[in-house]
C-alpha positions as CSV (number, residue, x, y, z in Angstrom):
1,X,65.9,-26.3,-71.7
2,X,66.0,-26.6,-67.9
3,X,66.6,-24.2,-64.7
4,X,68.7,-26.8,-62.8
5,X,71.0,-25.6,-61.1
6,X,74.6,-25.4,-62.7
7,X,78.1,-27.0,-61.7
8,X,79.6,-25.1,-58.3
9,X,82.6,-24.2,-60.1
10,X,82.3,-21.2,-62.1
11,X,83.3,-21.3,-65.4
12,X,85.1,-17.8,-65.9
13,X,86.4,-17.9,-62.8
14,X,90.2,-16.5,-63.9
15,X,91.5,-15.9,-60.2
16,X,90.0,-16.2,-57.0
17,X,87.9,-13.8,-55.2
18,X,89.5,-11.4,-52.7
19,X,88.1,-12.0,-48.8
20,X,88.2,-8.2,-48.1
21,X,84.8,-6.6,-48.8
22,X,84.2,-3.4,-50.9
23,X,81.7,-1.1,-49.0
24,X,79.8,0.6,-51.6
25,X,78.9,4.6,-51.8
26,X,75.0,4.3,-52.9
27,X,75.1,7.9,-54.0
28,X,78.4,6.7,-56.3
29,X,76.6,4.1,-57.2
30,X,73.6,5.8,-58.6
31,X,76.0,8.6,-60.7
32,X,77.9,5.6,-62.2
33,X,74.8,4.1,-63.4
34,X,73.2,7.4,-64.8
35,X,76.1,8.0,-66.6
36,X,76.2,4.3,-68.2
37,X,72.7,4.4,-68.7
38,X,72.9,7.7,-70.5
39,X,75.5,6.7,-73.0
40,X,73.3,3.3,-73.8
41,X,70.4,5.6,-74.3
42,X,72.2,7.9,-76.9
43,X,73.9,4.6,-78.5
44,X,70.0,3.4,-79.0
45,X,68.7,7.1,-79.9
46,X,70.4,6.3,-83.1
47,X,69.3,3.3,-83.6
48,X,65.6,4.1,-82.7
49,X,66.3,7.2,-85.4
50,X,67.6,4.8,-88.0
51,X,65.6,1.7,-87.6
52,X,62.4,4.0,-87.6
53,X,63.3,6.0,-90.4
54,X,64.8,3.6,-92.7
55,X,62.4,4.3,-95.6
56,X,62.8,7.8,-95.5
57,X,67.0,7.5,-96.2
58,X,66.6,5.0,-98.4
59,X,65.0,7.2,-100.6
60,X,67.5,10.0,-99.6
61,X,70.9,7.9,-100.2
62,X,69.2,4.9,-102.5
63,X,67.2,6.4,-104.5
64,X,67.2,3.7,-107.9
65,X,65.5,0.6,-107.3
66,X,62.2,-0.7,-105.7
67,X,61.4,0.0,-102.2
68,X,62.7,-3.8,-101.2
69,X,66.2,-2.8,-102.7
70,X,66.2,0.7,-101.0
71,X,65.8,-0.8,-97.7
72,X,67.9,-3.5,-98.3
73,X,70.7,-0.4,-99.0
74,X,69.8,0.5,-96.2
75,X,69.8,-2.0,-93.5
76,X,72.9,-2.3,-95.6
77,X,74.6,0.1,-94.2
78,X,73.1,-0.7,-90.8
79,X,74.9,-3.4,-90.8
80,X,78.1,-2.3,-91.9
81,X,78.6,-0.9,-88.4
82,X,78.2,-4.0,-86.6
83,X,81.3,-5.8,-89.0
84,X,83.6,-3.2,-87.4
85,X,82.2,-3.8,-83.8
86,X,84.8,-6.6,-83.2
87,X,87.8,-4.1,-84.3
88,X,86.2,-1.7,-82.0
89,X,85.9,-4.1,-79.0
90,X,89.6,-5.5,-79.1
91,X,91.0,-1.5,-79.1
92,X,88.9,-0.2,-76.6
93,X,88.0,-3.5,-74.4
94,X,91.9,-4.2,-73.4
95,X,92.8,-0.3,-73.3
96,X,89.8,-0.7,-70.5
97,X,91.6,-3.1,-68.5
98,X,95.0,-1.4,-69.4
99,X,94.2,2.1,-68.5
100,X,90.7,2.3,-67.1
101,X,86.8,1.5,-67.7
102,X,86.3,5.5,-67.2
103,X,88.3,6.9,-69.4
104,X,87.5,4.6,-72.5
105,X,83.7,5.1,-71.8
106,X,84.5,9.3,-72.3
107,X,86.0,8.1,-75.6
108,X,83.8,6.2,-76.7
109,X,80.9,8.4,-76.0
110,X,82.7,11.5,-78.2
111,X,83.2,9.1,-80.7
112,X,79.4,7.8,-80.8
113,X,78.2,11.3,-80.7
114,X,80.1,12.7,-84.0
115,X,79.7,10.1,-85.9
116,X,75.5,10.6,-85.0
117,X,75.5,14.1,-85.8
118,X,77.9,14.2,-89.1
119,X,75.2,12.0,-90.4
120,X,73.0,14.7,-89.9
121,X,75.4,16.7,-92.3
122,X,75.4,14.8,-95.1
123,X,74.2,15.9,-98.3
124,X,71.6,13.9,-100.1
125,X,72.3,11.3,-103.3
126,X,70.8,14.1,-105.3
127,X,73.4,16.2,-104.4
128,X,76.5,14.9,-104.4
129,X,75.6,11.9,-106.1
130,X,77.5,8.8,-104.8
131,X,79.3,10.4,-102.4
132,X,76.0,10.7,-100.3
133,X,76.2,6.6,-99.2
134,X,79.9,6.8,-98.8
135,X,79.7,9.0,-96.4
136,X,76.9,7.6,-94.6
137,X,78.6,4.1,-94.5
138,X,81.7,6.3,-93.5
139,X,79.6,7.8,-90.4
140,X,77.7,4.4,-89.8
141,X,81.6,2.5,-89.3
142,X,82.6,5.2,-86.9
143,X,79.6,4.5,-84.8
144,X,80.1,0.7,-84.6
145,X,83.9,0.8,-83.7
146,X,83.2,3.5,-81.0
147,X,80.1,1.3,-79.8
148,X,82.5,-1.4,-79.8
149,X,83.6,-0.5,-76.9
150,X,80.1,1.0,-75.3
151,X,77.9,-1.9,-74.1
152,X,80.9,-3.6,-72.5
153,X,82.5,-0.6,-70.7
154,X,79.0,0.1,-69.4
155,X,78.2,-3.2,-68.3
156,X,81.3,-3.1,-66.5
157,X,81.0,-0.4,-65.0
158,X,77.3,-1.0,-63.4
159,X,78.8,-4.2,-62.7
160,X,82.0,-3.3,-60.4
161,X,80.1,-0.6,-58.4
162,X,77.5,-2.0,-58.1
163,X,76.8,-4.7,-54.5
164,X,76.5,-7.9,-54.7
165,X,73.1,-8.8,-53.8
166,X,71.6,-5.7,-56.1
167,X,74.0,-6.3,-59.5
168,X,70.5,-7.2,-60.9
169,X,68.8,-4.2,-60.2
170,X,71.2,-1.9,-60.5
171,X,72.2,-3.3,-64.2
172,X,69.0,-3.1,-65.3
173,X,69.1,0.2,-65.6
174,X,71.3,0.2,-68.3
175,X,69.1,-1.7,-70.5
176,X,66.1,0.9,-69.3
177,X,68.6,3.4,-70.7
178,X,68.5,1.7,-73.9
179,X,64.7,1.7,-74.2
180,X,64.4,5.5,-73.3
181,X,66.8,6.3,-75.8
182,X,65.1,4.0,-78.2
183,X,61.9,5.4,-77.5
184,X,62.8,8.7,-77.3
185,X,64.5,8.1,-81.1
186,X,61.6,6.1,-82.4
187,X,59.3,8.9,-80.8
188,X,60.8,11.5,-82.2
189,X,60.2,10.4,-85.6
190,X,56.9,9.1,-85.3
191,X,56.1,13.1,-84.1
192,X,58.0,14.3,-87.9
193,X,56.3,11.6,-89.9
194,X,53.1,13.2,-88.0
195,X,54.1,16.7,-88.6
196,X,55.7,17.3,-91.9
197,X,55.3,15.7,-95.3
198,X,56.9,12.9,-97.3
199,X,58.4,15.9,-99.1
200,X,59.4,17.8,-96.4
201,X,60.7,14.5,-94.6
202,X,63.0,13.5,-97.7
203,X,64.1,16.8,-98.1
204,X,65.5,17.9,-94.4
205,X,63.3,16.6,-92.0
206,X,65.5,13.6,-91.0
207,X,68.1,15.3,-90.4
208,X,66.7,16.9,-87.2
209,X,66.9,13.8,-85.0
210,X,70.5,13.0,-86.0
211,X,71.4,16.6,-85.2
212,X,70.0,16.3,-82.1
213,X,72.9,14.0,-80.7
214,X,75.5,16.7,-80.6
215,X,73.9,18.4,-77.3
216,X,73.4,14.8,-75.5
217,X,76.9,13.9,-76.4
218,X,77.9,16.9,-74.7
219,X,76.0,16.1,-71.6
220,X,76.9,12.4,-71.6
221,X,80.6,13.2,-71.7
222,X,80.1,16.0,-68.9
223,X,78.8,12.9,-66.4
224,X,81.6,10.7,-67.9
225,X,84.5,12.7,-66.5
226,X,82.6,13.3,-63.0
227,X,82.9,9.7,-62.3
228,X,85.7,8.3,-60.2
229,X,87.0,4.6,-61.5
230,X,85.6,1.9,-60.5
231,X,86.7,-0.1,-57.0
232,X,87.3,-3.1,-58.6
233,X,89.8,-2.0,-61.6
234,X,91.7,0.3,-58.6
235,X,91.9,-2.8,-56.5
236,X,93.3,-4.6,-59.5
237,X,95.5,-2.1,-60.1
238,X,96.6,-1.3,-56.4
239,X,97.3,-5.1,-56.1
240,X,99.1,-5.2,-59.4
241,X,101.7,-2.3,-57.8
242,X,101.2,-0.5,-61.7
243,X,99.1,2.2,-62.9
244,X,98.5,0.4,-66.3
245,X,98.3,-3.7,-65.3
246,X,99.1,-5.1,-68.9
247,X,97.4,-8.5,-70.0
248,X,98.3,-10.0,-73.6
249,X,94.8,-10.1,-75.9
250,X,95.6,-14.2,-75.9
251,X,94.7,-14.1,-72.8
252,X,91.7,-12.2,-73.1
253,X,90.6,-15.0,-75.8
254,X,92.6,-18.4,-75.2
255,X,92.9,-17.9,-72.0
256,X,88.9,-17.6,-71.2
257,X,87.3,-19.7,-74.5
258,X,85.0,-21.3,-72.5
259,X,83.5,-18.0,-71.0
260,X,83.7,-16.1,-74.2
261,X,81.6,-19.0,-76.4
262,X,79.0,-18.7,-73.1
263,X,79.1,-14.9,-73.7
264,X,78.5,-15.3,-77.4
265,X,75.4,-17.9,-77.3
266,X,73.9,-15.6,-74.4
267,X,74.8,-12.4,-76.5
268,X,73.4,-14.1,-79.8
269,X,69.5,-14.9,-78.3
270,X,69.5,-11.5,-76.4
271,X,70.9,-9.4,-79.5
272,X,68.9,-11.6,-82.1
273,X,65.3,-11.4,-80.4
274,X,66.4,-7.6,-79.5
275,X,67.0,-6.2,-82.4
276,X,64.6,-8.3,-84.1
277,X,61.6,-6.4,-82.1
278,X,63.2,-2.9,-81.4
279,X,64.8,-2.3,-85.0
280,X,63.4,-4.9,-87.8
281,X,59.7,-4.8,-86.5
282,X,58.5,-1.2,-87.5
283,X,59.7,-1.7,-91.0
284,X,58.1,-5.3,-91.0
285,X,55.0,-3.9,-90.5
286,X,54.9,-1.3,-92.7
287,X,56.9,-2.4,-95.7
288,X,56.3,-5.9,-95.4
289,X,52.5,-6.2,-94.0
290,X,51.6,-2.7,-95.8
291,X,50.6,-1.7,-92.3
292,X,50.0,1.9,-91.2
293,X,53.0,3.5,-90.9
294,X,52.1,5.9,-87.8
295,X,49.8,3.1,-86.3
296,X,52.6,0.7,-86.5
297,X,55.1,3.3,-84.8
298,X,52.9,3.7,-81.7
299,X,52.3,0.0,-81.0
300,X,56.4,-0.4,-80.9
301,X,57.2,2.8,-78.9
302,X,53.8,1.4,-76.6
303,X,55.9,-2.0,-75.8
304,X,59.1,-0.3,-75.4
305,X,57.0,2.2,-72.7
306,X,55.9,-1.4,-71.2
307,X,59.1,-2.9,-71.7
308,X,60.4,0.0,-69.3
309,X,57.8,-0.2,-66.9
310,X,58.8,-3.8,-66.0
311,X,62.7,-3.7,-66.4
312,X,63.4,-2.1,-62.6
313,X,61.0,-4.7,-61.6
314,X,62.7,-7.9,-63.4
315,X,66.2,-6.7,-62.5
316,X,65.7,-7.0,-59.1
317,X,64.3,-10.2,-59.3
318,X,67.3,-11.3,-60.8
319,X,68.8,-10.9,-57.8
320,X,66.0,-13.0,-55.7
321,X,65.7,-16.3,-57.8
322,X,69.1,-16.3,-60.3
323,X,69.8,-14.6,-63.8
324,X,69.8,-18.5,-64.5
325,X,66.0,-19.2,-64.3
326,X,64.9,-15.4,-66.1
327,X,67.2,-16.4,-68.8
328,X,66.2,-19.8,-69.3
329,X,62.1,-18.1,-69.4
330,X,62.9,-15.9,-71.8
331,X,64.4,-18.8,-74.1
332,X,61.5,-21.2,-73.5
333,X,59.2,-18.1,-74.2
334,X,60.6,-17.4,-77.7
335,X,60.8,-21.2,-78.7
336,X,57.3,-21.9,-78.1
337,X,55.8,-18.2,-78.5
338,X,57.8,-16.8,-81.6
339,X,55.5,-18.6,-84.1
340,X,51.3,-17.8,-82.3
341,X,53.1,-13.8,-81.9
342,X,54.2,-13.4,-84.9
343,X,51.2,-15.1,-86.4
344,X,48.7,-12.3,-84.3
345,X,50.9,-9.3,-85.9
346,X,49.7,-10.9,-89.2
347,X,46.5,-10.4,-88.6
348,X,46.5,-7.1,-89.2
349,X,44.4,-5.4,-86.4
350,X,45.2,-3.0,-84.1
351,X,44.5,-5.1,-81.3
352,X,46.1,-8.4,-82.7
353,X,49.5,-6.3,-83.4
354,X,49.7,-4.9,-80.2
355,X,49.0,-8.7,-78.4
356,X,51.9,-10.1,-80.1
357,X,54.0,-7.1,-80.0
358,X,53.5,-6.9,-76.3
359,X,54.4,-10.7,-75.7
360,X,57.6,-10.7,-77.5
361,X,58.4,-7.5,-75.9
362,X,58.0,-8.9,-72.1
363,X,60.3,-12.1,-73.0
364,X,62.7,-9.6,-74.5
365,X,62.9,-8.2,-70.6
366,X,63.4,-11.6,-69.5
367,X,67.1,-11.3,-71.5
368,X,67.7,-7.2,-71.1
369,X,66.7,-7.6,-66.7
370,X,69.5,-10.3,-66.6
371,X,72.1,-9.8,-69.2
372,X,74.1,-6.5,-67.7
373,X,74.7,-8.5,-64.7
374,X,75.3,-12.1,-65.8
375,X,77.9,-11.3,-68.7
376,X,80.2,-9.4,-66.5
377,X,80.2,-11.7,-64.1
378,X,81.5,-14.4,-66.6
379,X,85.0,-13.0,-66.6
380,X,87.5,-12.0,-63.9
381,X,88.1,-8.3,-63.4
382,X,91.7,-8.1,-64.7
383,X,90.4,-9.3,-68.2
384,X,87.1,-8.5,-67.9
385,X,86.2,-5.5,-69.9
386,X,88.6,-6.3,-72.8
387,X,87.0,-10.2,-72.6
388,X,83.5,-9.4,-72.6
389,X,83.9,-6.5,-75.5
390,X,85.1,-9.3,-77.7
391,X,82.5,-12.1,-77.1
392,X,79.8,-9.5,-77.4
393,X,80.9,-7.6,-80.6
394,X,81.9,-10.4,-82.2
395,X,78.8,-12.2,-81.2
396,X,76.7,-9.3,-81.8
397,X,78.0,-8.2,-85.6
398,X,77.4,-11.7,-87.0
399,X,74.0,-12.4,-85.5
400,X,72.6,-9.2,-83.9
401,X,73.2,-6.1,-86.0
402,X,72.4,-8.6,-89.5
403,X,69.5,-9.3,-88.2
404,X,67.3,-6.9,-90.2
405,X,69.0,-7.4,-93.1
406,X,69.4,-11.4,-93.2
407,X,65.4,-11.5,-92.2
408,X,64.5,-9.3,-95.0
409,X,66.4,-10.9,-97.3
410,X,64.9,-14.4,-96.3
411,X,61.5,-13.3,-96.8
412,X,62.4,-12.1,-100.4
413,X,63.9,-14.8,-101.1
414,X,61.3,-17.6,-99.9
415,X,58.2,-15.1,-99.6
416,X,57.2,-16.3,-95.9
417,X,56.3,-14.0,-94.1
418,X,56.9,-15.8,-90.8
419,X,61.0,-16.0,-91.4
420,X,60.9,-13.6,-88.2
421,X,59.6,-16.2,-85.8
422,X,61.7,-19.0,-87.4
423,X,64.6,-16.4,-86.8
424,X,63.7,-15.8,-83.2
425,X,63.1,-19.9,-82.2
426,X,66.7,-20.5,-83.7
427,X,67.9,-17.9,-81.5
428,X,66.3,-19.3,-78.9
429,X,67.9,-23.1,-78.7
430,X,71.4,-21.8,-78.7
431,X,70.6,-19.2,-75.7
432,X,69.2,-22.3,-74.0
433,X,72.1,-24.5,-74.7
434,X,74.2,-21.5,-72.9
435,X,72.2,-21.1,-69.9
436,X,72.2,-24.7,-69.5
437,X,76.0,-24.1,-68.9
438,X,76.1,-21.1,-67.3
439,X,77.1,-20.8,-63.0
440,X,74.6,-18.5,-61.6
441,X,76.3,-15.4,-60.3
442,X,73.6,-13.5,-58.3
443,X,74.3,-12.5,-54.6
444,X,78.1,-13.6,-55.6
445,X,81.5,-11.0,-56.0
446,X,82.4,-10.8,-59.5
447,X,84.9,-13.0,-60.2
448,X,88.7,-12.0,-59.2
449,X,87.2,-9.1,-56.7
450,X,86.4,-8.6,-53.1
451,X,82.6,-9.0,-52.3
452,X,80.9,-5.9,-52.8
453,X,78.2,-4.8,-49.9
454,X,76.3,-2.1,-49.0
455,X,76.8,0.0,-46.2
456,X,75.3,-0.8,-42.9
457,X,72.0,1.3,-42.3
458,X,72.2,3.4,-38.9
């Protein structure tokens, strides 16, 4: 793995950038990234929600079998989602480019919220039988192919209003949105495992958080359709002399292989290590290590509180040394760290969990700090949202969202216990092998726009 520096020519590079600069509106800037942010945050509520309370609905939708099969059933179904991502991220990613990064992010963000709260509404195995997992896997598919389109749109989004020399920062927020939403899921079930009964939990107490995304979908949607589109997709349709500039899905795929396979090995260590920490980890603790279930629960909402502490922090140093060289760290750090972290979680203790918790949790910043700024910036703006929405779902449904389930099958399977660190260092070679061919993009316009600065202080 090495921090060279990378060929001059970028590899994405579709068109050429524009010599006329974009002044940006800071106050534009910051709405556009609240509003990104807050739709991250509710797509990661749900996962926080899920991943958290996984035992719970496996006993409310899989009630036959041992606890191993329930919450294989379960992460079952969490991974259903994902295997529609890709669908979801070749409707929405070219409609994106077609018609507008705004608009699709609105959809989206309806679409993410009902399928949320209708599973909420669904009645338990015991009393419709059947029907009960249908409808969840029904609910879970509508999430993943509205989310297929999420991360992408956002990205973008950040990513065309944001200035050149502060992409970093100003992406990282997105991620930080991810976290709060993830902690504030996570959280929020933590408190009802505190408060309420296994009983009380089984019978309606998970519903609550699921409910609960109904009134933030409302409020997400309401900053949505405030925002005005973003200068780069007007340019690129002002210079395209058509309201809806039309580019064939080929294109988006043959046309930009070698920037899509980048996007996939980047998306692959960032998604793998992700949601290998933020969703497998509580219910390795507690299922597989037979460790306090509430105890567990804090450490993981602790590193995520960390986790956001240093994400402003690590963004903007992004834009001081290079996504490059934070990438490449956080790929080292997994490769050589995976195995003494995961081995300090095993211990048992309070203080052991937490060490090796927190490490893997501060590389993980290495990847979310960088990513929102780096993947954008791998394709050109007239293909850029539609592009990057299929390199990432595609990359994230086989390797990110199976994550739970393929490690918790592996440790059935083999018994070892340390399959997550193996998991992680495997990860870790093929993110490395992508950064090694990655152009840096910091301080640089996105590809196929005008630079992008900030206005001139008085």
């Amino acid at each position: 793995m090495s921090i060279v520096a990378p060929p001059q020519a970028h590899v994405a590079s579709g068109a050429p950038a524009r010599t006329d600069a974009t002044v940006t509106d800071p106050a534009l800037v910051r709405r556009a990234v609240k509003a990104a942010a807050l739709g991250n945050a509710m797509e990661w509520f749900d996962f926080g929600v899920y991943s958290y309370i996984a035992v719970t609905l496996g006993k409310v939708f899989f009630p036959s079998g041992s606890p191993t099969a329930q919450l294989l059933s379960t992460f079952g179904a969490f991974a259903a989602a994902f295997l529609v991502r890709p669908l979801g991220g070749t409707v929405f990613g070219p409609l994106g480019d077609r018609v507008g990064r705004q608009k699709v992010l609105a959809l989206t963000m309806i679409m993410m919220a009902a399928g949320t709260f209708t599973i909420g509404l669904i009645p338990s195995y015991a009393t419709i039988g059947v029907g009960a997992p249908v409808l969840l896997l029904a609910a879970r598919l509508v999430q993943g192919f509205s989310t297929g389109g999420e991360y992408a749109g956002a990205s973008t989004f950040i990513a065309e209003y944001a200035p050149d020399k502060r992409r970093g920062f100003f992406g990282s927020w997105l991620e930080f949105g991810t976290l709060a939403g993830y902690i504030g899921g996570a959280g929020l079930v933590t408190l009802l495992t505190a408060l309420l009964s296994s009983d009380d939990l089984v019978s309606w107490g998970w519903r609550i958080p699921f409910l609960i995304a109904g009134p933030m979908g409302i409020i997400g949607l309401y900053l949505r359709m405030r925002l005005e589109e973003t200068p780069a997709f007007a340019a690129e349709v002002e210079k395209a002399e058509a309201a809806r500039p039309r580019v064939p899905l080929r294109e988006m795929i043959t046309g930009q292989w070698k920037a899509l396979l980048l996007c996939m090995g980047l998306v692959l260590v960032f998604n793998v290590t992700d949601y290998m920490l933020l969703s497998y980890m509580p219910s390795y603790l507690t299922s597989e290590l037979k460790y306090d279930e509430t105890h567990g629960l804090l450490v993981v909402l602790g590193v995520m509180a960390l986790m956001m502490v240093v994400q402003p922090f690590a963004g903007a140093l992004t834009d001081r040394i290079g996504r490059r060289p934070l990438i490449a760290a956080g790929c080292a750090g997994f490769l050589f760290l995976s195995v003494p972290a995961v081995l300090l979680i095993r211990q048992g203790g309070l203080l052991a969990v937490a060490l090796g918790m927190g490490a893997l949790g501060l590389l993980l910043v290495c990847f979310t700090a960088a990513m929102p700024a780096a993947l954008p910036a791998l394709f050109p703006t007239r293909v850029r949202y539609g592009s990057l929405s299929i390199g990432f779902n595609v990359s994230v449904s086989l390797f990110g969202g199976t994550t739970p389930l393929v490690v918790t099958a592996l440790i059935g399977a083999t018994g070892n216990m340390m399959m997550p660190a193996y998991y992680m260092m495997a990860a870790a070679v093929i993110g490395g092998a992508a950064v090694w061919f990655m152009a840096e993009s910091a301080g640089r316009p996105l590809p196929g726009s005008a630079p992008s600065v900030e206005p001139a202080r008085g």
